[in-house]
C-alpha positions as CSV (number, residue, x, y, z in Angstrom):
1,X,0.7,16.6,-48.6
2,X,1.8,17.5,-52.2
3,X,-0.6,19.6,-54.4
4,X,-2.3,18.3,-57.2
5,X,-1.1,20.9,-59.7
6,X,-2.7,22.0,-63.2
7,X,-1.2,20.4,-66.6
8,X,-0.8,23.9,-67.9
9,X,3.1,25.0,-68.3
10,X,5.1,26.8,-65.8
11,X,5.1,30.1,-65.8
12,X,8.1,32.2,-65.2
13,X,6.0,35.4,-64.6
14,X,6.5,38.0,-61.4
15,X,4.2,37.5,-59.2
16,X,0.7,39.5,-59.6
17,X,2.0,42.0,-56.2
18,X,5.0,42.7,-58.4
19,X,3.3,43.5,-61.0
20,X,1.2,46.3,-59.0
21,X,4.1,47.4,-57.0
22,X,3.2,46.8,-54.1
23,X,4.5,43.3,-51.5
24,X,3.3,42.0,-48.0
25,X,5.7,42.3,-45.3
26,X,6.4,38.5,-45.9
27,X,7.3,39.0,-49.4
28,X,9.6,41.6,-48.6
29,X,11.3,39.2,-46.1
30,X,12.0,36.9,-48.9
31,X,15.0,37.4,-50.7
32,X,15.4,38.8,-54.2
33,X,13.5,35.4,-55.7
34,X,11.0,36.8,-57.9
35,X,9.3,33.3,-59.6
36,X,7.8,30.5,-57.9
37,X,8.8,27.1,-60.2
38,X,6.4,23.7,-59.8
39,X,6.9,20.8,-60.8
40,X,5.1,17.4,-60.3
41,X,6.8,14.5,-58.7
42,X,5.9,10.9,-57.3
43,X,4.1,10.7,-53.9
44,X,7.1,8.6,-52.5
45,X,9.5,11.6,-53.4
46,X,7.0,14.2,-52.2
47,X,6.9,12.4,-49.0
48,X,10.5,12.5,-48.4
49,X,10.7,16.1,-49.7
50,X,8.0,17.1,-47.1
51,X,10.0,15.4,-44.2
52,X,13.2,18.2,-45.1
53,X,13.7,21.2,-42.5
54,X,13.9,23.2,-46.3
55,X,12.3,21.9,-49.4
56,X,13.0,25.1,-51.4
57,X,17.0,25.6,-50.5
58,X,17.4,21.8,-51.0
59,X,15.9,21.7,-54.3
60,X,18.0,24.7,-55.2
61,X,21.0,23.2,-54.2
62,X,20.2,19.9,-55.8
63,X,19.8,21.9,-58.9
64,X,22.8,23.6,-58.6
65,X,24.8,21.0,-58.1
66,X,23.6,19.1,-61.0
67,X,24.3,22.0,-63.6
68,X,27.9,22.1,-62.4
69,X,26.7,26.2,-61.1
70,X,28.2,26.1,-57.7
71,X,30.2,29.6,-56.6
72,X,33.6,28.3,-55.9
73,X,33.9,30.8,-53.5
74,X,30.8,30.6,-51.2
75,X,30.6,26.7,-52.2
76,X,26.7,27.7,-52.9
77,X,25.9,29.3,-49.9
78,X,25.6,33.2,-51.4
79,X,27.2,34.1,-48.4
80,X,31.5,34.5,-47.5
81,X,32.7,36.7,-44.3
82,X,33.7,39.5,-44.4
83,X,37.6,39.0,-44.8
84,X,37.3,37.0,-47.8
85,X,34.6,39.4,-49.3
86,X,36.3,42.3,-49.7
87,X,39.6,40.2,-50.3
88,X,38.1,38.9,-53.4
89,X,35.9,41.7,-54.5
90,X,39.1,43.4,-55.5
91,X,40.4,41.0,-57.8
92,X,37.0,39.6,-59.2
93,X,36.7,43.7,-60.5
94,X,40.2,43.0,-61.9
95,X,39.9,39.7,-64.2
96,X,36.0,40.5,-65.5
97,X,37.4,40.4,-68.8
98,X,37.9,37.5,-71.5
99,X,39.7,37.3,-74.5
100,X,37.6,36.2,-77.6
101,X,38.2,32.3,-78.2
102,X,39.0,33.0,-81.9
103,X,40.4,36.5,-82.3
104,X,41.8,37.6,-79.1
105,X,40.0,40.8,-78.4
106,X,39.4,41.3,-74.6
107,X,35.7,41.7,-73.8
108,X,34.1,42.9,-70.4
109,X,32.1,39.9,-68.6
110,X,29.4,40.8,-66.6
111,X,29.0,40.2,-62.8
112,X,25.6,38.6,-63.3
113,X,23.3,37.2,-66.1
114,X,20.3,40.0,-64.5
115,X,24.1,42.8,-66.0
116,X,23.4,41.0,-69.9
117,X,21.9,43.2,-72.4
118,X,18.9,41.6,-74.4
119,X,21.1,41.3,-77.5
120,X,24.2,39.9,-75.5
121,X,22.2,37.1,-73.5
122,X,22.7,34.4,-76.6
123,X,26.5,35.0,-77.0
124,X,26.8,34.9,-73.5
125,X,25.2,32.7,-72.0
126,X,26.5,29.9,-74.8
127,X,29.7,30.7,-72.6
128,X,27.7,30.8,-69.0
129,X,27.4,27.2,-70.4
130,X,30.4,25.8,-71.5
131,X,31.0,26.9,-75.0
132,X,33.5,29.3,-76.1
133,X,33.4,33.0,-75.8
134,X,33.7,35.1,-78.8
135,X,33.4,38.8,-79.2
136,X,30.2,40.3,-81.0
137,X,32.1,39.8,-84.1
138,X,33.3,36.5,-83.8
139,X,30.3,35.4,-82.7
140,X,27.9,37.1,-85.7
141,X,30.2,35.2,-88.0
142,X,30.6,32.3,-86.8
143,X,28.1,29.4,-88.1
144,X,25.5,28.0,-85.6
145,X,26.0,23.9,-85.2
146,X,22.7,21.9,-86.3
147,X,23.2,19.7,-82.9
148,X,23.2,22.1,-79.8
149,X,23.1,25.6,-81.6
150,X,26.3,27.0,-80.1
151,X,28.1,29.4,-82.8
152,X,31.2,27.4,-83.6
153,X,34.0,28.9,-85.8
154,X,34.9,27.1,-88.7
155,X,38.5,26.6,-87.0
156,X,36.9,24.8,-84.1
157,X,34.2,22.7,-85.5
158,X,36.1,19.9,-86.1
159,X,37.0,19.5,-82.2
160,X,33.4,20.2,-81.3
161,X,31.5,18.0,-83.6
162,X,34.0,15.1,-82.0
163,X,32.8,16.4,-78.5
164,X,28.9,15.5,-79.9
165,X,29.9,12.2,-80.1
């Protein structure tokens, strides 16, 4: 049966045995998923949730899947064999780079979002999500859009205020 939850927000807090440092063998079994989400849903959707073999890797996937984040390598899984691994290792090393949407320059990417500096998270992840990658100068010049708050440069805002509409 689903849980009546508390109207407070979600937290996206470690949990308190992270935060002393120590873990139960069963936590340590778990993957490297640090923070437990909740939401509410309607008893007829928690029903059919409660009838799947997996809620949680199901309602990953379904999130996954709806932002468009699937790996198109591991089709979502987090898993390839071996062969294909370390055939693809090699070159992923070789094209983590992107040149800046408005000047050219050639800027490392990272390998994850847990790789992106604090100050490099913004600029970043407005890429991560679609919009265009510009180097730290690019970016720190270009002027923020009063719709979705992506840095545009003045060159490109024409294009992208027609892609609002």
């Amino acid at each position: 049966m689903p849980q009546n939850l508390p109207e407070e927000p979600l937290s996206a807090e470690p949990h308190d045995s992270d935060l002393r440092g120590r873990t139960s063998k069963s936590e340590r079994r778990r993957s490297r998923k640090a923070v437990l989400v909740a939401f509410k849903v309607e008893p007829e959707l928690a029903q059919i949730l409660d009838q799947l073999p997996n809620k949680s890797d199901f309602i990953r996937r379904a999130i996954i899947a709806q932002l468009n984040m699937g790996c198109p390598l591991c089709a979502g899984t987090g898993v390839l064999p071996r062969g294909l691994h370390d055939h693809y290792a090699q070159h992923l090393r070789e094209i983590a780079q992107r040149h800046c949407d408005r000047c050219g320059r050639t800027e490392p990417l990272p390998a994850s979002a847990a790789d992106i500096p604090a100050q490099d998270r913004p600029r970043l992840e407005q890429f991560f999500f679609g919009g265009p990658f510009y180097c730290h100068n690019c970016y720190d010049t270009a002027p923020v859009c009063r719709e979705c708050g992506w840095h545009i440069a003045p060159e490109q805002a024409r294009q992208h205020h027609h892609d609002h509409r």
